[in-house]
Every structure is written in structure tokens, then in C-alpha cells.
C-alpha positions in Angstrom: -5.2 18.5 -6.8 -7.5 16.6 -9.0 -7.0 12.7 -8.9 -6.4 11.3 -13.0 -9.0 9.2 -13.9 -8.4 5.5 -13.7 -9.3 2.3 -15.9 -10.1 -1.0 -15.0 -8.1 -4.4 -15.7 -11.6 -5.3 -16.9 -11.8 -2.4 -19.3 -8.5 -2.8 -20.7 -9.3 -6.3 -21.0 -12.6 -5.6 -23.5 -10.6 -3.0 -25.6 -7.7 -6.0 -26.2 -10.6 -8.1 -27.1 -11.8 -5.3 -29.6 -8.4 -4.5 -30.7 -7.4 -8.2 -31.5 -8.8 -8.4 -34.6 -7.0 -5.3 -36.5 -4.7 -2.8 -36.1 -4.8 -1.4 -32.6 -6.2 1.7 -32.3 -6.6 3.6 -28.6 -9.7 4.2 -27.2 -10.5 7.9 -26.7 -13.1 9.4 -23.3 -13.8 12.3 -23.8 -16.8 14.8 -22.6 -18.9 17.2 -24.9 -22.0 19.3 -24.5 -25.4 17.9 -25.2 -27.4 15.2 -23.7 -30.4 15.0 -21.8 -28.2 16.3 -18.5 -26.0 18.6 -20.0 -22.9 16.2 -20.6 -22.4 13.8 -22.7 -19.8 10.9 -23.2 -18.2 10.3 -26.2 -16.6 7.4 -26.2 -14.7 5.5 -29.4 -11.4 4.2 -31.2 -9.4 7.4 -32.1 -6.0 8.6 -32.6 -3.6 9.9 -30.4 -3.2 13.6 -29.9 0.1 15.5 -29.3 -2.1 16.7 -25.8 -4.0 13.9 -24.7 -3.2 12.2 -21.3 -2.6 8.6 -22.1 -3.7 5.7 -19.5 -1.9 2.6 -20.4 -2.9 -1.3 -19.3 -2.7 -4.9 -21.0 -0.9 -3.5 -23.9 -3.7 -0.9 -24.5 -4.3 3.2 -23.9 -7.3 5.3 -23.3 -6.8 8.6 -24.1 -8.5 12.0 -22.9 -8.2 15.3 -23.9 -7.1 18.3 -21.7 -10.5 19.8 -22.2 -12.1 16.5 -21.2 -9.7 16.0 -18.1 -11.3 18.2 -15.7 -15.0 16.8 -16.0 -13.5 13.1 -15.7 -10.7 14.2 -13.0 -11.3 11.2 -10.5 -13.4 9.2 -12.8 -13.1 5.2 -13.1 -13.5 3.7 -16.7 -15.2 0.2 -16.9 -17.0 -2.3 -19.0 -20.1 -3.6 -18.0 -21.6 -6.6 -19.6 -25.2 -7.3 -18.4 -28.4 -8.3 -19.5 -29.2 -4.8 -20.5 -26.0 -4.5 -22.6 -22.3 -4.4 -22.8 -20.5 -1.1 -23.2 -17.9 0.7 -21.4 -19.3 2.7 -18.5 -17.7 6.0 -16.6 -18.4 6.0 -12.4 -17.6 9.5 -12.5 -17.8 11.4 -8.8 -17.9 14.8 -10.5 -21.4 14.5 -12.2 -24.2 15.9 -9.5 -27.1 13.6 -11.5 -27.1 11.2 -15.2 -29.5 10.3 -17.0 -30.8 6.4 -17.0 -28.9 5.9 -20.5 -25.4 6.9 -18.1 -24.7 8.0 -21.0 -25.4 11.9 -20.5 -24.9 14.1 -17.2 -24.1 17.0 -15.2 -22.1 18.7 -13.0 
């Protein structure tokens, strides 16, 4: 059986930050084709689906689709803040290689 995928305290953290200012809105993972791997993430405020697995925290959701479930099944959602840049990053143990954006991958 494949493990959900999980989100950090520091993750839902950011996306209270972002949410503070306006309406809450959930913030959606999911995985398309493309990239320079393969895979890409696809990661934004959405709505919620009738379908969509909801991950809950500090007042907050993530969502992801069924279709996206199996790619991220295991997965860890995070923010990282660094010198480089701040943006919500996916430790995902089912990609086999990413690209150096981590933004793009396969499986």
C-alpha cells in the first residue's frame, strides 16, 4: 500500500502566511507531463475538487488529485527559503532523477 503524501508544519506555516491576507484558498500539488525530466510539478492556489485528497494543518489544506496521487504517494511537501529562493519544494521518493530546477522529474 502506498504511504499519502505528507506536509510539513513549515509548509503549512508559509501557505497561512500567503493566505492571511485574503480569502483562503487551498493550495493544490499536482503532477503533469512536461519538463525537462518528464514530470513536472504544478503547484498553486486552487479550488477544491469533489475527488481531491485533502491534507489539512494550521487551519490550511493541500489538495491533490487522484491522478496526481500515485506519482506523489510517499512524497513530503515543504517550503524552503534560501538564498537561491523560497518556494514550496516536493522530496518525492518515487522520482528516479530531477532536474536542478526540482521543479521537473521522472519516474
Amino acid at each position: 500500500m502506498n504511504l499519502p503524501p505528507k506536509v510539513t508544519p513549515r509548509a503549512f506555516a508559509r501557505l497561512a502566511e500567503i493566505n492571511a491576507s485574503g480569502e483562503p484558498r487551498p493550495l493544490r500539488v499536482a503532477v503533469s507531463g512536461g519538463g525537462c525530466s518528464g514530470f513536472q510539478y504544478d503547484i498553486r492556489l486552487d479550488d477544491l475538487a469533489p475527488d481531491d485528497l485533502v491534507l489539512e494543518g494550521e487551519g490550511q489544506r493541500v489538495l491533490i488529485d487522484p491522478v496526481s496521487l500515485p506519482f506523489l504517494a510517499g512524497s513530503v511537501i515543504d517550503w524552503s527559503d534560501e538564498l537561491i529562493g523560497a518556494r514550496f519544494v516536493i522530496d518525492n521518493p518515487n522520482a528516479s532523477s530531477s532536474c536542478g530546477c526540482g521543479t521537473s522529474f521522472s519516474i
